[in-house]
C-alpha positions in Angstrom: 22.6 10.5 22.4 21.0 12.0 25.3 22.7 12.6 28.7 19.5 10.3 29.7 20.4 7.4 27.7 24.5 7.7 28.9 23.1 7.5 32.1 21.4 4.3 31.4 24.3 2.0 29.9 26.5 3.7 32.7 24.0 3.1 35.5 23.4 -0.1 33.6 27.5 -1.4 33.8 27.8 -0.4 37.3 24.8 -2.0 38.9 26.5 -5.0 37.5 29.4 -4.5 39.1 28.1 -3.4 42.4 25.7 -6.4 42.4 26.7 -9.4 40.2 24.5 -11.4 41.9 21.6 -9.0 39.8 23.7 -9.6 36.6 20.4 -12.5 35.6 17.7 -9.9 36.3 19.3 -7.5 34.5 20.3 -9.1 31.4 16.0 -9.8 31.5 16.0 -6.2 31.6 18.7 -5.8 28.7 16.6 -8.3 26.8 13.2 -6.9 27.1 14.7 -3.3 26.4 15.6 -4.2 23.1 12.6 -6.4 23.2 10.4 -3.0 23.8 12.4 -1.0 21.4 11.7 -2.8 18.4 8.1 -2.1 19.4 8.6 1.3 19.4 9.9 1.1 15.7 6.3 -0.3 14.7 4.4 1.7 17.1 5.6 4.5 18.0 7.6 6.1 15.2 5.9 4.0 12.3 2.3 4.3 13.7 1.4 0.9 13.1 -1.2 -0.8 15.9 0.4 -4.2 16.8 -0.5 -6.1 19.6 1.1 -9.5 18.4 4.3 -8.6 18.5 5.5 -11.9 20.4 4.6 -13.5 16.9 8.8 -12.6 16.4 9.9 -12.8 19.6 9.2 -16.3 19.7 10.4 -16.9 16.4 13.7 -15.4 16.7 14.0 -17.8 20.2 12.9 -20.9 18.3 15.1 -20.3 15.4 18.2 -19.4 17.7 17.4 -22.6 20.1 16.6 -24.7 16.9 20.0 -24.5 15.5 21.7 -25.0 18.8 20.0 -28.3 19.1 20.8 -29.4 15.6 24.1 -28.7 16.4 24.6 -24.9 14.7 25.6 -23.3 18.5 28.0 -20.4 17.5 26.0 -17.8 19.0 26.4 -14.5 17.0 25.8 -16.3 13.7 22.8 -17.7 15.4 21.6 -14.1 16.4 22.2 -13.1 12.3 20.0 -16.1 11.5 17.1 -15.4 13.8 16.9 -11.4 12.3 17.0 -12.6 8.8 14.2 -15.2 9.6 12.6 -12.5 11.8 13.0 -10.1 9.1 11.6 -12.0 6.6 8.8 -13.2 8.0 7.8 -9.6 9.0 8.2 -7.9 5.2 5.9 -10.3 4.1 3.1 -10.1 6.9 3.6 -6.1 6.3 1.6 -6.6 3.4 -1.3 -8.0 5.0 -0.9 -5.2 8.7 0.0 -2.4 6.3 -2.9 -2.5 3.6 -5.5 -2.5 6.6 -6.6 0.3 9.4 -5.6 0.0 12.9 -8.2 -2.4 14.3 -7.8 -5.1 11.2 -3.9 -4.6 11.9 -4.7 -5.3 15.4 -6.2 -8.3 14.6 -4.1 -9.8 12.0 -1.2 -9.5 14.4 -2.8 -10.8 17.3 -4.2 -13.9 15.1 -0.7 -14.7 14.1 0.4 -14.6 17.4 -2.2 -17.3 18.7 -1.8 -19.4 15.8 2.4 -19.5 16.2 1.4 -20.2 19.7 -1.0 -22.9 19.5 1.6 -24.3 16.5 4.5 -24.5 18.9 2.0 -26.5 21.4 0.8 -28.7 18.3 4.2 -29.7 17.2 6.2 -31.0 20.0 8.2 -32.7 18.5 10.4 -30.4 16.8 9.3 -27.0 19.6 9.5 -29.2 22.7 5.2 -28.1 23.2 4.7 -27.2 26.6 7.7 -28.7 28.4 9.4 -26.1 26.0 12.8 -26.7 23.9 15.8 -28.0 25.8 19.3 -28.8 25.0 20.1 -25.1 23.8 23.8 -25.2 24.4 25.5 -22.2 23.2 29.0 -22.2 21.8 31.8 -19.3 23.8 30.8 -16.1 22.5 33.5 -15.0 19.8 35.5 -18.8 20.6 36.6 -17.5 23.9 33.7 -16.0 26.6 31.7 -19.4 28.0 28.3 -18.5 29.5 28.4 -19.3 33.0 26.3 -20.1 36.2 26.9 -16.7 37.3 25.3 -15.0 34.3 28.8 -12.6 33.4 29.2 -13.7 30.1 25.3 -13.6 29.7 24.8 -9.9 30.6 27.9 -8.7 28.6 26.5 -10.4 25.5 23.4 -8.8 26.3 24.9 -5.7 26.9 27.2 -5.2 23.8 24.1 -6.7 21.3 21.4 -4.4 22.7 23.6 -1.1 22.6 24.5 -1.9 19.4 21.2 -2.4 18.2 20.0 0.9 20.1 22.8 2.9 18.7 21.7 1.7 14.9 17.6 2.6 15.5 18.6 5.8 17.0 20.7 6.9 13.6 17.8 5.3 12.0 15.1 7.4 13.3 17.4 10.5 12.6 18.0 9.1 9.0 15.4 10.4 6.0 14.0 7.0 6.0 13.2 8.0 9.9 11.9 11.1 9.5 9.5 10.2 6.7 8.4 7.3 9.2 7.4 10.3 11.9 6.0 12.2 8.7 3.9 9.1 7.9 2.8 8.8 11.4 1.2 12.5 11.4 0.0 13.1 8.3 -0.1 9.9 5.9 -2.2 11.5 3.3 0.4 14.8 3.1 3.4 12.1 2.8 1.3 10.6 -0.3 0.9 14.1 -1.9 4.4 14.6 -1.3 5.5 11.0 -3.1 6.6 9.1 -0.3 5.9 5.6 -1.1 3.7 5.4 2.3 3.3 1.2 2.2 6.8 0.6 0.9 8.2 2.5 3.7 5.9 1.1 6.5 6.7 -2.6 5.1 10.4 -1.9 5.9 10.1 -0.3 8.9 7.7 -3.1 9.9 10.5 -6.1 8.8 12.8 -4.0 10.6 10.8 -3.9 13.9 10.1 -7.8 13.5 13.7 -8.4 13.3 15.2 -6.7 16.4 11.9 -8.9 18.1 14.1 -11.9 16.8 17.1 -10.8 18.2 15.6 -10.1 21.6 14.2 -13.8 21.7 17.3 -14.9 20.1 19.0 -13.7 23.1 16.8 -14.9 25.2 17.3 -18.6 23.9 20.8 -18.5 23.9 21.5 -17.0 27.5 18.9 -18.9 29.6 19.5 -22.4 27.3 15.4 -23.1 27.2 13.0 -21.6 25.3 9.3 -22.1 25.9 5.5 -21.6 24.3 5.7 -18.4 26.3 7.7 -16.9 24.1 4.8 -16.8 21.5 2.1 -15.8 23.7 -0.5 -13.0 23.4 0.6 -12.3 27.3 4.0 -11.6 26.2 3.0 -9.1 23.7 0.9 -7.4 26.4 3.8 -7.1 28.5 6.0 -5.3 26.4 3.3 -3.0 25.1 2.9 -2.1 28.6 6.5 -1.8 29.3 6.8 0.4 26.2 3.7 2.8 26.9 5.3 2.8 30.9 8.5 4.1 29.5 7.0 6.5 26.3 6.6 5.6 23.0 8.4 7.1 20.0 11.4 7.8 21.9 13.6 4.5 21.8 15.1 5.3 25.1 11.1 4.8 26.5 11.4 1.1 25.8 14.6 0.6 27.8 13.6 2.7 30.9 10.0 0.7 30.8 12.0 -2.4 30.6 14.1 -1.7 33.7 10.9 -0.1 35.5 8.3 -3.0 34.7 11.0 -6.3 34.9 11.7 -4.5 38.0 8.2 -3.8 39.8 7.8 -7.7 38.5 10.4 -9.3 40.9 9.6 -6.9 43.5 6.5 -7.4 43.9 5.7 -11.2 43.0 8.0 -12.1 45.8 5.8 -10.0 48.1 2.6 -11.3 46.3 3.0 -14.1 43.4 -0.9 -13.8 43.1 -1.7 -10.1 42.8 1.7 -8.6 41.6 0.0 -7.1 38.5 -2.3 -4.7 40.8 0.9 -2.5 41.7 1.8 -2.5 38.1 -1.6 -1.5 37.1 -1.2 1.7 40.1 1.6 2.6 39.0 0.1 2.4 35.3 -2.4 5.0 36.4 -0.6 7.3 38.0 1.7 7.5 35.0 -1.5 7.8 32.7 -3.0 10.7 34.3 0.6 12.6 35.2 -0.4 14.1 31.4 1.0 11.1 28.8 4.3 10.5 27.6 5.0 7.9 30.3 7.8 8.2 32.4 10.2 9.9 29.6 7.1 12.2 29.6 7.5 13.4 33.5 10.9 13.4 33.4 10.6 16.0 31.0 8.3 17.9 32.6 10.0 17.7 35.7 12.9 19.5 33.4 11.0 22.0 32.1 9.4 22.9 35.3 13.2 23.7 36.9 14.0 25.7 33.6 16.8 22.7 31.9 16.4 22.7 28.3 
C-alpha cells in the first residue's frame, strides 16, 4: 500500500489517542470509509452507475440490529451474517443493474432504495418505522472488549473491520478478477472479444460491493445500538457518492480520505449553521471539480508531480 494510505491508519490511531473525546466522530468516519469504498468497487473500478447504494447499507444495519433484538448479539458473527444477506441480495439484483445501460441501472437502484425505504416505514413492527429499531445490545467483541460510553471499544472495532476489509479490496483490485474489472470499465466490448464473461464478472463485483455496504451498516447498528429509516434513504446514498467523488473514485484510498473530509466539513459546519451546512460542502465540491478531476487523491497528485515525487 501507499505511503498515503499508512498515513491514514497511522494519522487515524493517533488522533484517537490524542483526542478520545473524537473517538465517536471518527469511528463515523471509519464507517462511512468503508461505507464509500464499497462504492468505489461498483463505481469506480466496476463502472457500474448506482445511486441507490443505501438499498445495502440499510440492510446490513437491519439484519445486524435484527438479530441483536431476537437475542443473536455476538457481534462478529452478526457482521458475517449481514455480508452474506448483503451479498446475496446484491448477486441477484446484478442481474437486473447489469443487463441495463447506465441510466436504467440508475434507476433500478434508486427504486430499490425508496421501496426498502418506504418498507422499513410500512412495517414498524418488526423495523421500529420511524422511531427506528431499539434494543440493539451488542455482546463484548471477541467475549472480552464491552462497547462503552466513551466509544474505545467502538472505534477499535471499527478500526480492525475496516482495515481489514480495505486490505482485502486492495489485493482484489490487483488480482486478475481486478484488473479485468478496470479492463471492463474501458473497453467492455474488447473484454467480450477477448472472452471475459463481462456480466458474470460485473454480477460478482456488484455482490461484492453490496456486501461491504452491509458490513458498513452492520457496523453502524452494532456500535451506536439504534438503527433508523435513514439508513435506507436515497439521501444516504447521495452522501456517500459525494464523499466518494470528494475523495476520487477508482482508487479505494479516495473513499476513506472523502469520508474523513466530508464527515468532517459535516460537524464543522452544522454547528456553525444547522440550516445551510451543505452550501460549504457544495464550495468546496466546486473547487475540487474545477482543480482538473480526480478529487482530492487527484490534487494531491498533482501537487506531487508538480515538486517532481514520483
Amino acid at each position: 500500500m501507499s505511503r498515503l494510505v499508512w498515513a491514514y491508519w497511522l494519522g487515524m490511531g493517533l488522533v484517537a489517542w490524542l483526542f478520545p473525546s473524537a473517538l465517536p466522530l471518527l469511528t463515523q468516519m471509519l464507517i462511512m470509509g468503508l461505507f464509500a469504498v464499497s462504492l468505489d468497487i461498483a463505481l469506480g473500478y466496476a463502472g457500474i452507475l448506482t445511486v441507490g447504494h443505501a438499498a445495502f447499507f440499510g440492510v446490513g444495519a437491519y439484519t445486524a440490529g435484527l438479530l441483536s433484538v431476537h437475542g443473536w448479539s455476538e457481534p462478529i458473527s452478526a457482521l458475517f451474517a449481514a455480508a452474506a444477506v448483503c451479498t446475496v441480495f446484491g448477486y441477484l439484483l446484478g442481474f437486473l443493474v447489469v443487463r441495463g445501460a447506465d441510466l436504467s441501472r440508475l434507476m433500478i437502484t434508486v427504486a430499490v432504495c425508496l421501496l426498502l425505504s418506504e418498507a422499513a416505514r410500512r412495517f414498524s413492527s418488526v423495523t421500529g418505522g420511524a422511531d427506528g429499531l431499539q434494543g440493539i445490545m451488542p455482546l463484548p467483541v471477541l467475549g472480552y472488549f464491552e462497547f462503552d460510553l466513551f466509544g474505545r471499544t467502538a472505534f477499535g472495532y471499527a478500526f480492525v473491520v475496516t482495515f481489514i476489509l480495505f486490505f482485502a479490496m486492495w489485493r482484489m483490485v490487483r488480482s486478475p478478477f481486478g484488473v479485468a474489472l478496470s479492463g471492463i470499465h474501458q473497453n467492455p466490448r474488447r473484454m467480450r472479444a477477448l472472452g471475459t464473461p463481462v456480466p458474470a464478472r460485473l454480477r460478482l463485483a456488484f455482490a461484492m460491493s453490496a456486501g461491504m455496504a452491509g458490513v458498513a451498516g452492520a457496523l453502524l447498528a452494532q456500535t451506536t445500538q439504534f438503527v433508523g429509516v435513514d439508513t435506507l434513504s436515497f439521501e444516504r446514498s447521495a452522501d456517500v457518492l459525494i464523499m466518494l467523488v470528494l475523495g476520487g473514485t477508482g482508487q479505494l484510498t479516495g473513499g476513506l480520505l472523502g469520508a474523513v473530509v466530508y464527515t468532517f466539513m459535516h460537524d464543522q459546519l452544522a454547528a456553525l449553521s444547522p440550516q445551510y451546512w451543505m452550501m460549504g460542502v457544495g464550495f468546496v465540491l466546486i473547487i475540487v471539480a474545477l482543480s482538473g478531476g480526480g478529487g482530492l487523491l487527484g490534487l494531491y497528485r498533482r501537487w506531487l508531480g508538480a515538486r517532481g515525487v514520483a
